[in-house]
C-alpha positions in Angstrom: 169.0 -20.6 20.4 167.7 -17.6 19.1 165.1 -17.8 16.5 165.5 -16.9 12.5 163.4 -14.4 10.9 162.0 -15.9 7.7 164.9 -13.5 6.0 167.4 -14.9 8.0 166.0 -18.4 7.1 165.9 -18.4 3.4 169.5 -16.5 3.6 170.5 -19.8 5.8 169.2 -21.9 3.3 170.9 -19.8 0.1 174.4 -20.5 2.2 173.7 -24.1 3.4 173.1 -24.8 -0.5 175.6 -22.2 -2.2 178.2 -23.6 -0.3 177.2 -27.3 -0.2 176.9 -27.4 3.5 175.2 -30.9 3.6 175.8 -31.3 7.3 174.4 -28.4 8.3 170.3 -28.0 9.2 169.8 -24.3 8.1 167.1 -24.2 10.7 170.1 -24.4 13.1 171.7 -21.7 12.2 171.9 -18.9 15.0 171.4 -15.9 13.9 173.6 -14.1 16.5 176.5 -16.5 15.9 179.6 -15.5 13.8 179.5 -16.3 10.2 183.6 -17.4 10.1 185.7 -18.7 12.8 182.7 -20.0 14.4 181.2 -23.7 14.4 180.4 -23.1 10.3 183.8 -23.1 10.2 183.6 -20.5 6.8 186.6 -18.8 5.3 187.3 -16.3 2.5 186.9 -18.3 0.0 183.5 -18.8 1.3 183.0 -14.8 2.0 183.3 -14.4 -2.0 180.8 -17.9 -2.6 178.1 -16.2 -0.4 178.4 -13.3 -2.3 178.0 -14.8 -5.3 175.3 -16.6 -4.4 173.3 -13.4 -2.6 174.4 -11.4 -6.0 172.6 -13.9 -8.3 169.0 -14.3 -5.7 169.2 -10.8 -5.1 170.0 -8.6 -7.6 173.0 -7.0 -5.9 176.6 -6.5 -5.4 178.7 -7.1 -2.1 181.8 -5.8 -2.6 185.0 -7.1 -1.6 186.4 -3.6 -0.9 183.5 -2.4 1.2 184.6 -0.9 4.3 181.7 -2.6 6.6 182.4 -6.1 5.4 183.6 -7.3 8.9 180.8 -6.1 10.4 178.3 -7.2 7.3 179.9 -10.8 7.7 179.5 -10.9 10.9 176.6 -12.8 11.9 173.5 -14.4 9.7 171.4 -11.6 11.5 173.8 -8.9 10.0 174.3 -10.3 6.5 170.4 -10.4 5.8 170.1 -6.5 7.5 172.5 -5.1 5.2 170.6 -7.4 2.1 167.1 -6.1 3.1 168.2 -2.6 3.5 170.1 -2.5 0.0 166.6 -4.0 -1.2 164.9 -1.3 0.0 167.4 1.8 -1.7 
């Protein structure tokens, strides 16, 4: 299993705990793996959670209508790209 950057880890942990994933070791997480339809078994309803969550430790908005959401979803690894490089504008 691929290994998490220390982004990708504290973003593992904000989900695990946002979304009251007991079950699941953040740690775990692969960063590669898809965020829904995959073993975390995530939905929509989840989608808007995370984004609550991410808007209130990071100090910005993830859009519902944005047209990269599938691919900003996609994967632990791509969710915490898109959040460092919004950091950064």
């Amino acid at each position: 299993m691929p290994t998490q950057t220390a982004a990708e880890h504290e973003l593992a942990l904000l989900i695990v705990d946002a979304l009251n994933l007991e079950t699941i070791d953040p740690a775990q997480i692969d960063p590669h793996a898809p965020l829904f339809g995959g073993d975390l078994g995530l939905d929509s309803i989840d989608a808007l959670e995370i984004a609550l969550a991410v808007s209130k430790r990071y100090g910005m908005q993830l859009r519902s209508d944005h047209p990269d959401n599938q691919r900003i979803f996609s994967s632990l690894h791509a969710l915490s790209e898109h959040i460092e490089r919004e950091r950064t504008v």
